[in-house]
C-alpha positions in Angstrom: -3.7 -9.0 -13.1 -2.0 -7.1 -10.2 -1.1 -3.4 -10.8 1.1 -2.0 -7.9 2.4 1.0 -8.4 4.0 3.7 -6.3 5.1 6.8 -7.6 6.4 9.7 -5.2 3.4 11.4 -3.8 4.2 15.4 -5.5 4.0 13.7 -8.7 0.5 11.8 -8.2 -1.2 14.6 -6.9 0.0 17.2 -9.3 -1.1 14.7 -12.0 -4.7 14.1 -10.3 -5.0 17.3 -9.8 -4.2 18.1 -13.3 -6.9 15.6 -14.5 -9.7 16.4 -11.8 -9.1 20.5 -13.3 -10.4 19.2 -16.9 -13.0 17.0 -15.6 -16.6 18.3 -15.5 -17.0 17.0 -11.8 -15.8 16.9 -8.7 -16.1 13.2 -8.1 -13.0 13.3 -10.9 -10.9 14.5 -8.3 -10.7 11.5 -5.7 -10.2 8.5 -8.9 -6.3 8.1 -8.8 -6.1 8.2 -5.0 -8.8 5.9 -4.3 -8.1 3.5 -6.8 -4.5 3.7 -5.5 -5.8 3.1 -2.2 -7.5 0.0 -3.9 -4.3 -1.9 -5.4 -2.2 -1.1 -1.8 -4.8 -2.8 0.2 -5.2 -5.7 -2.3 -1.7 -5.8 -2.7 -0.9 -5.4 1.4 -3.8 -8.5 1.7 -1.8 -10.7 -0.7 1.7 -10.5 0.5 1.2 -11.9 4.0 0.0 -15.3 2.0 2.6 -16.0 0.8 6.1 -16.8 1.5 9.0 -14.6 0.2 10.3 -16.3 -2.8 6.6 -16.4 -4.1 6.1 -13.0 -2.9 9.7 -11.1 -5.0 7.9 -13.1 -7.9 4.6 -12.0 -7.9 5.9 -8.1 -6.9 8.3 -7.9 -10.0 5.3 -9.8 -11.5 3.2 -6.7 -10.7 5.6 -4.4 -12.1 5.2 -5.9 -15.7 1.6 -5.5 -15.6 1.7 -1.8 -14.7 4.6 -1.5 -17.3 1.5 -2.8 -19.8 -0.8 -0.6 -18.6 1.0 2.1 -19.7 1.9 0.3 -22.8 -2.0 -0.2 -23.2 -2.9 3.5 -22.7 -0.2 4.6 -25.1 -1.5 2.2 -28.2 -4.9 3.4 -27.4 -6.3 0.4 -25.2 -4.5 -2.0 -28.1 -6.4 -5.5 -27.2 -2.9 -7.2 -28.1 -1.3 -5.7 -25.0 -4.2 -7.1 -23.3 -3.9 -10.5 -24.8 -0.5 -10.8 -23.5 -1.5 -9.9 -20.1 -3.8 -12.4 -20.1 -1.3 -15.2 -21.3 1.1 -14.0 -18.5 -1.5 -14.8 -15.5 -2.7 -18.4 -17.5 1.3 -18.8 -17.1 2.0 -17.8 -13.5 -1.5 -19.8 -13.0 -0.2 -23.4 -14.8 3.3 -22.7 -12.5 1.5 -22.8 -9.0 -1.9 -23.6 -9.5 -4.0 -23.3 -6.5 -1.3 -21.3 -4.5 -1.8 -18.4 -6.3 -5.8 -18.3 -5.4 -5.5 -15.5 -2.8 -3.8 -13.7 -6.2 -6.0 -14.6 -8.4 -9.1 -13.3 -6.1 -7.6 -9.8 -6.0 -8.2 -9.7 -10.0 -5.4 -7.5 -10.6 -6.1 -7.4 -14.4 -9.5 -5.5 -13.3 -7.5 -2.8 -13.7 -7.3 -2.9 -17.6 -11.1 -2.4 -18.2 -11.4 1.3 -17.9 -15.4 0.6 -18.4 -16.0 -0.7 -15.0 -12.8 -0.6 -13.0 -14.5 2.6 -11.1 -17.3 0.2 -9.9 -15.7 -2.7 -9.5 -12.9 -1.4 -7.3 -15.6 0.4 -5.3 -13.9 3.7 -6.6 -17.8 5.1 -7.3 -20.6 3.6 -5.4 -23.4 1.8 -7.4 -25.3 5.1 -7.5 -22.5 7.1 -8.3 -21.8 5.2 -11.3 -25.2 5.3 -12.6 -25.6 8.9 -12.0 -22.8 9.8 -14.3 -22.4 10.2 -17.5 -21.5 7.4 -19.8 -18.3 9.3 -20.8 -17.6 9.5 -16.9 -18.0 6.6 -15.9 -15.2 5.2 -17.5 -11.4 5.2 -15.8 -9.5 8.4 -18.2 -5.9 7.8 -19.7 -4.4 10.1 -17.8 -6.0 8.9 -14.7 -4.5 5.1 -15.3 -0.9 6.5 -16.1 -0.9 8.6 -13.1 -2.1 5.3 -11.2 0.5 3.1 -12.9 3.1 5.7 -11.2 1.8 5.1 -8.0 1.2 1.8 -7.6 4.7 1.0 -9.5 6.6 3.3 -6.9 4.4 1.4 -3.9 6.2 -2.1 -5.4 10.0 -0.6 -5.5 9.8 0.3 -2.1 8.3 -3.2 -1.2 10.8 -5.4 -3.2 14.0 -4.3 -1.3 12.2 -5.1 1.4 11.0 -8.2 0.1 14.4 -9.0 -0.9 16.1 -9.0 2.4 14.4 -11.7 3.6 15.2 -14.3 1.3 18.0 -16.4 2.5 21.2 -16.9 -0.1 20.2 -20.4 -0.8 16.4 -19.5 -1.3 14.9 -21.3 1.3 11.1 -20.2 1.6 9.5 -18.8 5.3 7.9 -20.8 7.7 5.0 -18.8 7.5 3.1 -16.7 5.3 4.1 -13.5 5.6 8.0 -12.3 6.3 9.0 -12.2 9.7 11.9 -10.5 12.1 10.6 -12.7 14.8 8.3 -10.2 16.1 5.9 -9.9 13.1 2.9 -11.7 13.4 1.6 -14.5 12.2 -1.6 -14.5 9.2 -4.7 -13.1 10.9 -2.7 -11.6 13.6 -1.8 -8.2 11.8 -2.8 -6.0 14.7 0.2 -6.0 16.8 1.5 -3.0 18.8 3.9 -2.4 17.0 1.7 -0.8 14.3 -0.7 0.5 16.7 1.7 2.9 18.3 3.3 3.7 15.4 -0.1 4.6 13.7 -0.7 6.6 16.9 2.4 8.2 16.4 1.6 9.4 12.3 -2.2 9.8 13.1 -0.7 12.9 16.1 2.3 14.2 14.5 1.0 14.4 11.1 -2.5 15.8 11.7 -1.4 17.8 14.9 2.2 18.4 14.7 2.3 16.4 18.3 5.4 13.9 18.7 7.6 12.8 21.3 10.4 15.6 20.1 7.8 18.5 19.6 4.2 19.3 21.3 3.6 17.9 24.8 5.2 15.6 27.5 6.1 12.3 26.4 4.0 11.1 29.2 1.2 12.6 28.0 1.4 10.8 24.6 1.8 7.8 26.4 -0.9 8.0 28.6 -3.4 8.6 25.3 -1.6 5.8 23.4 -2.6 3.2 26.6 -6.2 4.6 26.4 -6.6 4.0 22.5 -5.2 0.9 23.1 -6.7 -0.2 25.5 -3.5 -1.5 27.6 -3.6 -1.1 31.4 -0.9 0.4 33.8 0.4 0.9 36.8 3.2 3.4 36.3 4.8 5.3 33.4 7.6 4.1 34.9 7.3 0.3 33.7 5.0 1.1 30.9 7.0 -0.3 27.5 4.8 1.9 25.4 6.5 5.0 27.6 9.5 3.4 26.7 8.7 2.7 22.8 7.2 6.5 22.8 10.3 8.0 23.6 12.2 7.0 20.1 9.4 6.9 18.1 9.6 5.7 15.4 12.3 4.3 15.6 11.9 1.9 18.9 12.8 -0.8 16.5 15.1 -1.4 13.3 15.5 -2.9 9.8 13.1 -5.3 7.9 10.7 -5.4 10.6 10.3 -1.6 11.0 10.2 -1.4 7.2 7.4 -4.0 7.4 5.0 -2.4 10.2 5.2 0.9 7.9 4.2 -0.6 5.2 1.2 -2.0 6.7 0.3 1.3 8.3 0.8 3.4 5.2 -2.7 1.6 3.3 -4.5 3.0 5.9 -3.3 6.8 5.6 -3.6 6.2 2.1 -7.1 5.3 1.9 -7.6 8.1 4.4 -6.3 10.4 1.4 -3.8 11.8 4.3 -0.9 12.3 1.9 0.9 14.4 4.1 1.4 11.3 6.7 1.9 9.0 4.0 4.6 10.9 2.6 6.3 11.0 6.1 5.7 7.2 6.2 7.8 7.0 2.4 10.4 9.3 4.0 11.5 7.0 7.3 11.2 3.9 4.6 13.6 5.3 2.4 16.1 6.6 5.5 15.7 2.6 7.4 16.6 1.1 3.6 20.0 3.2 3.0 20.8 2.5 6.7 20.4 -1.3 5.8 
């Protein structure tokens, strides 16, 4: 049972900051990110399976589950609300049947048993589970609700993007994951693109350095071919110069959209929520230009 949610950044850390200040330990303090972190990256690692179509269904899918995780928490972890979770994967499952495996291995509806959620989601290690507290070692109420926010505001900035690429007349992708021509095919995530533009967050928003403040455009160029690892003869002809100098917006629309999206997981899981917040920001602007 997938649970994406994204809620705006403020809001998630004021609430896990509120719960980590009436937890007896520290460890408190790093659940909603991390498990967060968790549901992105399973999320991110489903949606280049499938094509479009599948993927809009399975996102809005998503969003009902976190709708009854909140539902859940409210009636006091009501094993009805469960039930019907349960009879809403058997019916995706009888729809496509072995398509959805990549889904299914994600076990979205891990996310209901506060017991072991923390373990299973690698949230605590083994040890750090065992070394708490019974009453600890379960996921708190607060702590799902403030996760439910997040993950469901993570899926309502994917869907428009999802959207977009669905022709009028619903014909599915070639491929697995949505493409502007220059995304990359399953397997082949790592392309350039991202690179630079992780490059890009990783400098301007640990060390204020981009290509309108800080040093020389050249300079950031010259570090972006070394982390690369791409050879060159002169600035001059270099395309990464050339991408640098309108970072981050050497490119446009869906296919922007979609190499931010990938990125953000990564900044995420980092706990850097000042870069993921300037991540949401460009999102938002490159969606109400489209």
């Amino acid at each position: 049972m997938p649970i994406i949610v994204q809620t705006s950044i403020s809001i998630a850390a004021y609430l896990c900051r509120m719960e980590a200040n009436n937890q007896p330990t520290t460890i408190r303090k790093q659940v909603v990110h991390k498990l967060t972190a968790r549901f992105s990256k399973e999320y991110q690692e489903t949606m280049v399976q499938y094509p479009t179509d599948i993927l809009a269904e399975l996102t809005e899918h998503l969003k009902g589950l976190l709708e009854q995780l909140v539902e859940y928490v409210d009636r006091d972890m009501d094993s009805s609300v469960y039930t019907a979770v349960n009879e809403g994967e058997k019916s995706l499952l009888k729809k496509y049947g072995n398509r959805l495996a990549a889904y299914w291995k994600k076990k979205f509806t891990g996310y209901f048993d506060f017991g072991h959620v923390l373990v299973e989601k690698e949230v605590f290690t083994v040890d750090q589970y065992n070394s708490l507290e019974e009453g600890e070692q379960s996921l708190q109420p607060a702590e799902a609700l403030a996760f439910a926010k997040n993950c469901t505001r993570l899926l309502e900035v994917s869907l428009p993007y999802i959207m977009l690429q669905i022709s009028p007349k619903g014909l599915e992708d070639s491929g697995g994951a949505v493409s502007d021509g220059n995304q990359p095919e399953t397997g082949h995530e790592f392309t350039r693109a991202r690179q630079l533009l992780a490059i890009h967050y990783l400098l301007q928003g640990g060390f204020g350095l981009g290509p309108h403040s800080g040093p020389d455009i050249s300079s950031l160029a010259r570090l972006a071919h070394l982390l690369t690892g791409t050879p060159y003869t002169s600035l001059q002809n270099s395309e990464i110069y050339k991408k640098y100098r309108h970072m981050p917006n050497f490119k446009k629309g869906p296919g922007l959209i979609a190499d931010l999206l990938y990125i953000r997981s990564y900044f995420a899981e980092l706990g850097l929520d000042s870069v993921v917040k300037q991540i949401d920001i460009e999102i938002t602007r490159e969606q109400k230009e489209k």
